[in-house]
C-alpha positions in Angstrom: 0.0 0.0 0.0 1.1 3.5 -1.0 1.9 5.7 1.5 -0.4 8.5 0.2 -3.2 5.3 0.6 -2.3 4.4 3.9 -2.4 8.5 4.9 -5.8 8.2 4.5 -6.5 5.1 5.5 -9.8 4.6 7.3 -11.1 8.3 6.8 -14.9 8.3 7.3 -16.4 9.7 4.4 -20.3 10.5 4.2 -21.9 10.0 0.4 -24.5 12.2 -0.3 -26.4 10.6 -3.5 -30.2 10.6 -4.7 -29.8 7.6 -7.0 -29.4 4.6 -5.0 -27.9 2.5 -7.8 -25.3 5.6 -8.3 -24.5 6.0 -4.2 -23.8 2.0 -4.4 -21.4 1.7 -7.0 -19.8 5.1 -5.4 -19.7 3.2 -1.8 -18.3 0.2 -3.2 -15.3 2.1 -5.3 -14.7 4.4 -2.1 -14.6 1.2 0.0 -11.8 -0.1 -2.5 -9.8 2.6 -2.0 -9.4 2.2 1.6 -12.5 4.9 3.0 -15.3 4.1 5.5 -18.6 4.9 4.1 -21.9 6.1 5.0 -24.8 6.9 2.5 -27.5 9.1 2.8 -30.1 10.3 -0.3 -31.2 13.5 1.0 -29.6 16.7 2.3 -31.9 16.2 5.3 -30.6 13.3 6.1 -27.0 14.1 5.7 -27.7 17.0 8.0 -28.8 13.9 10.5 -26.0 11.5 10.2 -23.3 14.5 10.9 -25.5 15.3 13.8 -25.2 11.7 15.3 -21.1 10.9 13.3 -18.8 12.8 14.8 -16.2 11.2 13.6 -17.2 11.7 9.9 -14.2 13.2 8.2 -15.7 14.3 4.7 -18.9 14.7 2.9 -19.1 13.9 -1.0 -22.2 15.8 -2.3 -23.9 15.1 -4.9 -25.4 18.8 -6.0 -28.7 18.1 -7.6 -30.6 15.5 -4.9 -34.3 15.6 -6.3 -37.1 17.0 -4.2 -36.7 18.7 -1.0 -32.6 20.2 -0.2 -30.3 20.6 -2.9 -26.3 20.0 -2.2 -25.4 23.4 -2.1 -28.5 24.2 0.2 -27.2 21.4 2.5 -23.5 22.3 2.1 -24.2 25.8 3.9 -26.6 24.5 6.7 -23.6 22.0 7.1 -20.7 24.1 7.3 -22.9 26.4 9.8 -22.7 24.1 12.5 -19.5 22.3 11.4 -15.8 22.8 9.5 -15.7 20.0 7.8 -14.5 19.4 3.8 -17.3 19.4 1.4 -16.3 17.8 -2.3 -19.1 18.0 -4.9 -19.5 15.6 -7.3 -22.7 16.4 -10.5 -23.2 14.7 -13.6 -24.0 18.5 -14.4 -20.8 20.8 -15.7 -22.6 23.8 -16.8 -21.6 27.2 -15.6 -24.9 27.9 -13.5 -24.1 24.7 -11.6 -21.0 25.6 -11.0 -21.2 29.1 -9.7 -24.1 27.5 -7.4 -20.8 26.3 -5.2 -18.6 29.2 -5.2 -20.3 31.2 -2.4 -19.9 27.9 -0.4 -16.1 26.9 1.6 -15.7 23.7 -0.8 -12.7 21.8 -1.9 -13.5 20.9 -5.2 -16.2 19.7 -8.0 -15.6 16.2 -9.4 -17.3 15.3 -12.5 -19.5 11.8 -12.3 -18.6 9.2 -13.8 -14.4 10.7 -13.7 -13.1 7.3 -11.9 -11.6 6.3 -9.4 -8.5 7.5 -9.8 -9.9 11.1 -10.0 -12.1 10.9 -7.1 -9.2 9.4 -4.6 -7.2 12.4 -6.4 -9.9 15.2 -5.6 -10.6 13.3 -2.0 -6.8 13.5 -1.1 -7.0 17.2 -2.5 -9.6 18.1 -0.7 -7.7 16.7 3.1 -4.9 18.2 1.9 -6.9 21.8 1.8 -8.7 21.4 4.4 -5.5 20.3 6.7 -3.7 23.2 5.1 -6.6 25.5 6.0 -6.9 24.2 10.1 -3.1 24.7 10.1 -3.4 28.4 8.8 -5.7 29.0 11.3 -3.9 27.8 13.8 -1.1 30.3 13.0 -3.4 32.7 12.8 -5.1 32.0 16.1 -1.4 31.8 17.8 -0.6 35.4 16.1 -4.1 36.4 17.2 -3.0 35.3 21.0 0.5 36.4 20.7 -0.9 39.8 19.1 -3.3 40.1 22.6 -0.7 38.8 24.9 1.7 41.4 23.0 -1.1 44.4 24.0 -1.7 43.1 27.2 2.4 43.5 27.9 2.2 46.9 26.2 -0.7 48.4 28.3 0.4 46.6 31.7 3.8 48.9 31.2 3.6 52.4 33.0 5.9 53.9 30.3 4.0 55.5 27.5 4.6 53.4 24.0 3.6 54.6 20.8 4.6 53.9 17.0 4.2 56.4 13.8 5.0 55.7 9.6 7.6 57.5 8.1 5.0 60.5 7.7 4.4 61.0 11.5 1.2 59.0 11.7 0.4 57.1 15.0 -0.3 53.7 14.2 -1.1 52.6 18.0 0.1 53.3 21.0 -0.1 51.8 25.0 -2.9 52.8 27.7 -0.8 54.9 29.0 0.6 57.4 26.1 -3.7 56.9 25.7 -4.5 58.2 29.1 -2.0 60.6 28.9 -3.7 62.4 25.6 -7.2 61.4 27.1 -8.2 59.1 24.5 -10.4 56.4 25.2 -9.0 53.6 22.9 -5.6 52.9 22.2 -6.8 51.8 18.0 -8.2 55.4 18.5 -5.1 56.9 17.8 -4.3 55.3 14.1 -4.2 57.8 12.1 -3.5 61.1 14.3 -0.4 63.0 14.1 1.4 65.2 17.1 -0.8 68.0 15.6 -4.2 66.3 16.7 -2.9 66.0 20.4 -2.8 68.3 23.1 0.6 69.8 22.9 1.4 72.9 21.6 2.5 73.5 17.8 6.1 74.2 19.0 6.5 71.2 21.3 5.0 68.5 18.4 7.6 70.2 15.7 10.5 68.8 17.9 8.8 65.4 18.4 8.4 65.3 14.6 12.0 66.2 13.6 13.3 63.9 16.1 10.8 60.9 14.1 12.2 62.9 11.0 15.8 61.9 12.4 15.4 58.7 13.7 13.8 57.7 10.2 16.9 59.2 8.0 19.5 57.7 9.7 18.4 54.4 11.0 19.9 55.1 14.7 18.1 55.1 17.7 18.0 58.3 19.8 17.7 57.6 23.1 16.6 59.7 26.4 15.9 62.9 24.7 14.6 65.0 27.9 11.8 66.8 26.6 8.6 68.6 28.3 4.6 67.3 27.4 1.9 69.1 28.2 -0.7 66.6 29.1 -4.6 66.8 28.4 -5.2 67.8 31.7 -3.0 70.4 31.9 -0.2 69.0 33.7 3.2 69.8 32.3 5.6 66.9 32.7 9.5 66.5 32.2 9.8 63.5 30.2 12.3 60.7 29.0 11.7 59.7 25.7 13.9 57.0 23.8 13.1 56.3 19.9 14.3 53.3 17.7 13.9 52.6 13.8 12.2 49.1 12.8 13.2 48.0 9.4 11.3 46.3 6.7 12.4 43.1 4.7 14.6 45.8 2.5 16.5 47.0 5.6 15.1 50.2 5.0 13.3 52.2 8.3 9.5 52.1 7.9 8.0 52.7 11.2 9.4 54.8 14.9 8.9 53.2 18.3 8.9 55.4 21.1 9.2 55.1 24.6 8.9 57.1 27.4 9.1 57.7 31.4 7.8 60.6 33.3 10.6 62.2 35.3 8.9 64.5 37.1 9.0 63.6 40.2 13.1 62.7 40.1 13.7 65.9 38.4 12.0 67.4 41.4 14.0 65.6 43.8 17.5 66.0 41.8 17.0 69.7 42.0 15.8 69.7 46.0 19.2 67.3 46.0 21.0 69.4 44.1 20.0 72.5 46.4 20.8 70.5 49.8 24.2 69.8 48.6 24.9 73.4 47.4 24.0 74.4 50.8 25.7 71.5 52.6 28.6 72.5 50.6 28.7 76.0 51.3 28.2 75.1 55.3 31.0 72.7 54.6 33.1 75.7 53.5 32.8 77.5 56.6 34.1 74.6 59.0 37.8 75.2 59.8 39.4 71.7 58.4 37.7 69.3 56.3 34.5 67.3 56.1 34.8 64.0 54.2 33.3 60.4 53.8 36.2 57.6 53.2 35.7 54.2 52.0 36.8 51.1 52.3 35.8 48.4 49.6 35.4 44.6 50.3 38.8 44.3 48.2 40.8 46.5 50.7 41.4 49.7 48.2 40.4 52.9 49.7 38.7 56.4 48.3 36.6 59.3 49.2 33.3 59.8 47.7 32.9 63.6 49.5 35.4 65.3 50.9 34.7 69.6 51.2 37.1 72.4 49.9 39.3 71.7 53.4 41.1 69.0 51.7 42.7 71.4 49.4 44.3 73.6 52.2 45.2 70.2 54.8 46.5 67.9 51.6 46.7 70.2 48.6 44.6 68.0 46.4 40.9 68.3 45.2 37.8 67.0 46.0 37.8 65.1 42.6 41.2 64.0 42.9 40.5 61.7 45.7 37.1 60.6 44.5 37.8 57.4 43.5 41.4 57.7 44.4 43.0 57.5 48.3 46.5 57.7 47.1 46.4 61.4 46.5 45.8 62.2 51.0 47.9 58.7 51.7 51.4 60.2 50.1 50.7 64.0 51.4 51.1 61.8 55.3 54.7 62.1 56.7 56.0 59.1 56.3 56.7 58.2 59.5 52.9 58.4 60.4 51.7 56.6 57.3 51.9 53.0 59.2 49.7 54.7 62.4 47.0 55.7 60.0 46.7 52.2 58.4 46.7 50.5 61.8 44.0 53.0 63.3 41.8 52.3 60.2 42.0 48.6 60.4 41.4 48.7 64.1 38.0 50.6 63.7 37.2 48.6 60.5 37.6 45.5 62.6 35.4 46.6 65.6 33.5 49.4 63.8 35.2 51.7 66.7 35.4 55.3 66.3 38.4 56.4 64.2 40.2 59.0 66.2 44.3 59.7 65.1 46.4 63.0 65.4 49.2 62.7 62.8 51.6 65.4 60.7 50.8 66.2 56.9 54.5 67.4 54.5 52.8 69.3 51.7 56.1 70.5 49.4 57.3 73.8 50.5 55.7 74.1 53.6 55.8 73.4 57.1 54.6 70.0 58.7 50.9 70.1 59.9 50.0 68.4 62.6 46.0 67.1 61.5 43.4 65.6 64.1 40.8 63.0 62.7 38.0 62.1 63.3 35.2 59.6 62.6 32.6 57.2 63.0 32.6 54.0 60.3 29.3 52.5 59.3 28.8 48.6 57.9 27.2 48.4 54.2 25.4 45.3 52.7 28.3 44.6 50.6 30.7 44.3 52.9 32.3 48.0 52.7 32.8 50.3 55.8 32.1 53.8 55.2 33.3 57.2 57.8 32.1 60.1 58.1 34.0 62.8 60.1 36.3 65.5 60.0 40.2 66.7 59.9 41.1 69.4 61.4 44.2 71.4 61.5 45.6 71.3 64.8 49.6 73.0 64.2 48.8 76.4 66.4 47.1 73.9 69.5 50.5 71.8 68.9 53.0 74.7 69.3 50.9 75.9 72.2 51.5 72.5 74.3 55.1 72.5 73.1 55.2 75.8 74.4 53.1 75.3 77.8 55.5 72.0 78.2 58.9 74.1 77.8 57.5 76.8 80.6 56.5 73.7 82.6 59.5 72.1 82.8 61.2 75.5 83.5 59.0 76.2 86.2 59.3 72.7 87.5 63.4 72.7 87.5 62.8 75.6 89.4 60.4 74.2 92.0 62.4 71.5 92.2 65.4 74.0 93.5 63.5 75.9 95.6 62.1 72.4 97.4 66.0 71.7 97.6 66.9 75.0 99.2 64.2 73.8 101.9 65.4 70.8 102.2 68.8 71.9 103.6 67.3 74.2 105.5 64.8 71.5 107.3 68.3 69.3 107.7 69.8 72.3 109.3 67.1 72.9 111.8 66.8 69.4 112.8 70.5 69.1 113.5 70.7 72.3 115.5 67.9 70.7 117.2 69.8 67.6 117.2 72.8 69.2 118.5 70.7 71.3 121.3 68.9 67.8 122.8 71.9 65.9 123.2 73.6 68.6 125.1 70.8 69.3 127.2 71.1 67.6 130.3 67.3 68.4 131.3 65.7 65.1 130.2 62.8 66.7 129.7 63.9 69.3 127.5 65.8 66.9 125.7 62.5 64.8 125.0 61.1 68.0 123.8 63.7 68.8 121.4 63.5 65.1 119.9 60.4 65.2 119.7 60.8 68.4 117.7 63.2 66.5 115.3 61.0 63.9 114.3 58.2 66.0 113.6 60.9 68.0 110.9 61.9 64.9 110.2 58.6 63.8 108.4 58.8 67.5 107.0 62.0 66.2 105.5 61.0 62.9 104.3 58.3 64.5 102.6 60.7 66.4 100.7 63.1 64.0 100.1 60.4 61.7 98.5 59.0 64.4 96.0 62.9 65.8 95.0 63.6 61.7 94.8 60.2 61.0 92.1 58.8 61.9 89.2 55.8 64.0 90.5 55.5 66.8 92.8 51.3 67.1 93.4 50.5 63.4 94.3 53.1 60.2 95.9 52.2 56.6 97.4 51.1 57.0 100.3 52.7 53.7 101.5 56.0 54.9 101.2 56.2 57.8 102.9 54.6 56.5 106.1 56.7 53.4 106.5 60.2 56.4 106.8 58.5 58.3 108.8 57.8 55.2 111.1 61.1 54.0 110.7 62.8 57.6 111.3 60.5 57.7 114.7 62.0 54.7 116.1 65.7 55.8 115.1 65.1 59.0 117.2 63.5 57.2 120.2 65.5 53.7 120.2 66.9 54.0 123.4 63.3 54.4 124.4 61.4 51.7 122.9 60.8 48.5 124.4 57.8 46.8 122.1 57.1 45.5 118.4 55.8 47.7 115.5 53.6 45.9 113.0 52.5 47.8 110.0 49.9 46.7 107.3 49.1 49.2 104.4 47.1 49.5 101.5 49.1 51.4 99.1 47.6 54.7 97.2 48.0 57.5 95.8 47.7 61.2 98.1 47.9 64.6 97.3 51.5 66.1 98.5 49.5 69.1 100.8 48.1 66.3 102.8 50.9 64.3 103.1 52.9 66.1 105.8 49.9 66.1 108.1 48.9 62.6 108.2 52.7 62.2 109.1 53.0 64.7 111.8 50.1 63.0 113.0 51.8 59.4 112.9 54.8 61.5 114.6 52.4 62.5 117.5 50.7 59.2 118.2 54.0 57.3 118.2 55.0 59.7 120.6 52.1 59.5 122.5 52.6 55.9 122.9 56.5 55.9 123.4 55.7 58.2 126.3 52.6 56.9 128.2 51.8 53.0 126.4 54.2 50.9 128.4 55.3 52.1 131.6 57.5 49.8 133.3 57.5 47.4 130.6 59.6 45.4 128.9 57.6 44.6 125.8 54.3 44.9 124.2 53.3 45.7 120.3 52.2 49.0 118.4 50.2 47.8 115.0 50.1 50.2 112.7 47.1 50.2 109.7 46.2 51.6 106.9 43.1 50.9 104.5 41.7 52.4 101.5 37.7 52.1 100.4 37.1 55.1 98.1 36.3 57.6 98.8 37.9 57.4 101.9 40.7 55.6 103.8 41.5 54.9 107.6 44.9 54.7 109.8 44.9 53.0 113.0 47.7 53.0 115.4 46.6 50.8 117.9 48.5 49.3 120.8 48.8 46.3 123.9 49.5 48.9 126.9 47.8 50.4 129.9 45.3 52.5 127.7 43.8 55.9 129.0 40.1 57.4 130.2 38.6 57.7 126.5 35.7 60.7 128.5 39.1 62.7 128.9 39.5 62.9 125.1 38.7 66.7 125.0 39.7 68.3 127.3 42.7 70.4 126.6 44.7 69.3 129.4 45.4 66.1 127.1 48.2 67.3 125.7 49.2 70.0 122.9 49.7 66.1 121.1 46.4 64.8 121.1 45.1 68.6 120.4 47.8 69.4 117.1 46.4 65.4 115.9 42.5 66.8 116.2 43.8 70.1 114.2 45.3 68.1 111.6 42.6 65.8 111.0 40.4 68.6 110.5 42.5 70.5 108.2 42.4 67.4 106.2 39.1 66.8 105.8 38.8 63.8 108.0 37.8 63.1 111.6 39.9 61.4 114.4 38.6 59.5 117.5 40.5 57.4 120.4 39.5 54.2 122.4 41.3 53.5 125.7 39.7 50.7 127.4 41.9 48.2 126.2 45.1 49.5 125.2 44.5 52.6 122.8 43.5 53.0 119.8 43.7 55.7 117.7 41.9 55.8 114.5 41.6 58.9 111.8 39.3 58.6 109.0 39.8 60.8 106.1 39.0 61.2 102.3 41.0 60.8 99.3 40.4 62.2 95.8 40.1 59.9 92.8 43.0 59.3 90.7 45.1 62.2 89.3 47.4 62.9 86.6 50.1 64.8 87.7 52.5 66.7 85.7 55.7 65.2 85.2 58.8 66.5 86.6 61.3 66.5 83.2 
């Protein structure tokens, strides 16, 4: 079996015949060549069997069918309710027959009587027609959807679309350009040009010569910032953008345009554009410079703003160093250059505020000395942006260097005049010296060393602040353990017990210094003198604690004590009454405890840490 045969092969085919002895010899040579068959003898009856077959794939019709419907009568009825190929076949070949089909869709007229090859020939015509005709209108169809889907894109777009001919005619546009120009159907515009819309004359002569330009030479011109005066009466800033489309010649037959309305950015560019004139001229008046520095994922640094300052601090411009660090990095002395990298990195690691004073060489000038200043800020992509300040800071420089040089003047000086008194102390406590040990009173001579160890402390004091670096603060410790041990030098012959000390070690102003060891001197006195009568031993303990704000010494001891209600009265002793006088000048408070041993204890505040000027 051919394969034109077998294509066909089992196609349903109805036979629409009058003559029954005609319709059987027509079913039995359509049988032969491979078709199903079904007879009818009237077009009523045709109309039927397709009603109830819907699997019949062609009708064969004869035209003339006696009484009642003719072919071409049933044809049309059949083709109203169904697309289906119709092939005519008539013993009749006259003109009038003929023309009788060629209002109706049909795929061809066969002669009766032709043969069976031309019948299979016309039948196979006719499927091929018919298949040729479903497939065109399924292109058409898919054009049809792809021409809806295409509109659908179009008008969903907030961008105003249109398209002209070569002469400036619209030939469709978007909803949009259609709302814009208040017409109510986007097909409505074919036709119009610029002329028929609501622009003025002017404005629609430059939208013209740029279609005029796009059209001669074949290039695009793209965001053309033009106004439009809408049909509400809105004047817009727009962006247009407009493209040649070429025929099958390559030669430009129609204009696309596009475009956006900017308004609204124009508006905010230009309220931009007005903040940064203004930020720029505040900028101008800061002394120094105000700048934003960047540091990209890859490690390269620039500055995306920097004011005028940075021409006067590093003698290059603000567009020098836009994209570019290198410009500020080599105007750094040299021997600062590896401070400012480790500063940065330090802040860029724990997003720290940068803070760095460092010295500037600009050729032929002096070196500035520049204070920075800013605050880094995490971005998405992994950058770290500053924003701060530089500031020149060469007069506040030369001002310390100069305040240090009087300082250390000054303090050379000091330091000889505390010298000067130093001999002088040592002088009066030898004369004093001298004076007890040739006194034969014993009670004068107890006076007089008691004298001496109070000047000693005096001395101490100044040895210790001639011996260190600091002249308004020492340790605390220090001091008080000579003192102590310069007591028990004087009175050795005298002293028949143990001294235990235990002190916390701090920091004291100088001025109160020399009384807390005057009053050690008296106490240690006191107890020399009155503590251990007729004894051979007992022990002195000696403390000293700090919990800020204040701190407390207790010189306590093991002896015969003394009548605590007594404490006040001035018969005590000028002692006890220079130790009350003293605590008081220093702020602090002193009380005593006799009833078992004594105890003395003086409470008094201390100042928080200081830093004290050195002594250079």
């Amino acid at each position: 079996m051919s394969e034109s045969i077998a294509q066909y092969l089992n196609k349903h085919i109805l036979l629409v015949e009058d003559e029954a002895i005609i319709a059987m010899d027509e079913s039995r040579s359509l049988s032969r060549l491979g078709y199903r068959v079904t007879t009818v003898h009237s077009g009523e009856a045709a109309l039927t069997c397709l009603d109830e077959h819907s699997d019949i794939d062609l009708v064969l019709m004869d035209i003339d069918l006696g009484r009642g419907m003719d072919g071409t009568q049933c044809a049309v009825s059949i083709l109203e309710k169904r697309d289906i190929p119709i092939l005519f076949v008539s013993s009749h070949i006259e003109s009038q027959i003929v023309e009788r089909t060629e209002a109706i869709t049909v795929y061809g007229y066969v002669p009766k009587g032709a043969g069976e090859a031309v019948l299979n020939a016309s039948i196979k015509m006719a499927f091929r027609l018919f298949d040729e005709k479903r497939q065109r209108k399924d292109v058409e169809d898919s054009i049809l959807k792809s021409n809806q889907m295409l509109r659908k894109i179009i008008d969903s777009v907030h961008q105003s679309i249109f398209w002209k001919d070569m002469e400036g005619r619209y030939l469709g546009c978007n909803k949009t350009f259609a709302n814009t120009v208040r017409i109510e159907h986007p097909d409505d515009i074919i036709g119009m040009t610029d002329y028929d819309l609501p622009w003025p004359r002017h404005e629609a002569d430059d939208y013209r010569a740029d279609d005029k330009e796009v059209i001669l030479t074949g290039k695009s011109k793209l965001h053309i910032i033009e106004p439009l005066l809408g049909a509400d009466g809105v004047r817009r800033i727009i962006d247009t953008s407009k493209h040649p489309l070429f025929n099958e010649h390559g030669h430009p037959f129609v204009v696309i345009g596009i475009y956006s309305d900017i308004t609204e950015v124009r508006r905010a560019q230009e309220y931009l554009q007005k903040k940064d004139s203004a930020f720029e001229k505040l900028a101008s008046q800061v002394p120094g410079m105000l700048y934003e520095f960047l540091m990209k994922p890859d490690g390269s640094f620039s500055v995306p703003f920097s004011s005028q300052g940075v021409i006067d601090i590093f003698g290059c411009s603000p567009e020098d160093v836009k994209d570019d660090f290198s410009p500020i990095f080599n105007a750094i002395y040299d021997e600062d250059k590896p401070l400012i990298l480790r500063t940065i990195e330090e802040s860029a690691t724990s997003l720290s505020q940068w803070k760095c004073e460092y010295r500037v060489q600009l050729p032929g000038k002096p070196i500035q000395w520049i204070y920075g200043n800013s605050i880094p800020e995490k971005q998405k992509d992994g950058s770290i942006r500053w924003y701060g300040y530089n500031v020149d800071i060469s007069l506040q420089k030369a001002a310390q260097d100069e305040i240090k040089a009087q300082l250390k003047s000054k303090v050379t000086l000091l330091k000889e005049v505390h010298h000067r008194i130093k001999n002088n102390i040592a002088s009066i406590a030898s004369l004093l010296s001298i004076q007890a040990d040739m006194s034969e009173n014993p009670e004068v001579k107890n006076e007089l060393h008691h004298a001496c160890s109070r000047i000693e402390s005096l001395k101490l004091l100044y040895n210790i602040l001639l011996s260190g670096d600091e002249y308004e603060t020492m340790q605390i410790k220090g001091y008080l353990e000579k003192v102590i041990q310069t007591i028990l030098e004087i009175h050795k012959d005298e002293i028949h017990f143990s001294v235990h000390l235990d002190f916390s070690d701090f920091t004291v102003y100088a001025k109160k210094v020399f009384p807390i060891g005057i009053i050690v001197n008296e106490l240690m006195t006191n107890i020399i003198k009155y503590a251990f009568p007729g004894k051979d031993n007992g022990n002195v303990y000696i403390t000293l604690n700090k919990e800020f704000p204040w701190a407390t010494l207790v010189i306590r001891d093991d002896g015969v004590g003394m009548d605590a209600a007594n404490n006040n009265d001035p018969s005590n002793g000028f002692g006890i009454s220079l130790v009350k006088l003293l605590s008081d000048q220093i702020g602090g408070s002193f009380s005593i405890d006799g009833t078992k041993g004594t105890q003395n204890t003086i409470r008094f505040p201390i100042e928080a840490e200081q830093i004290s000027l050195p002594l250079q």
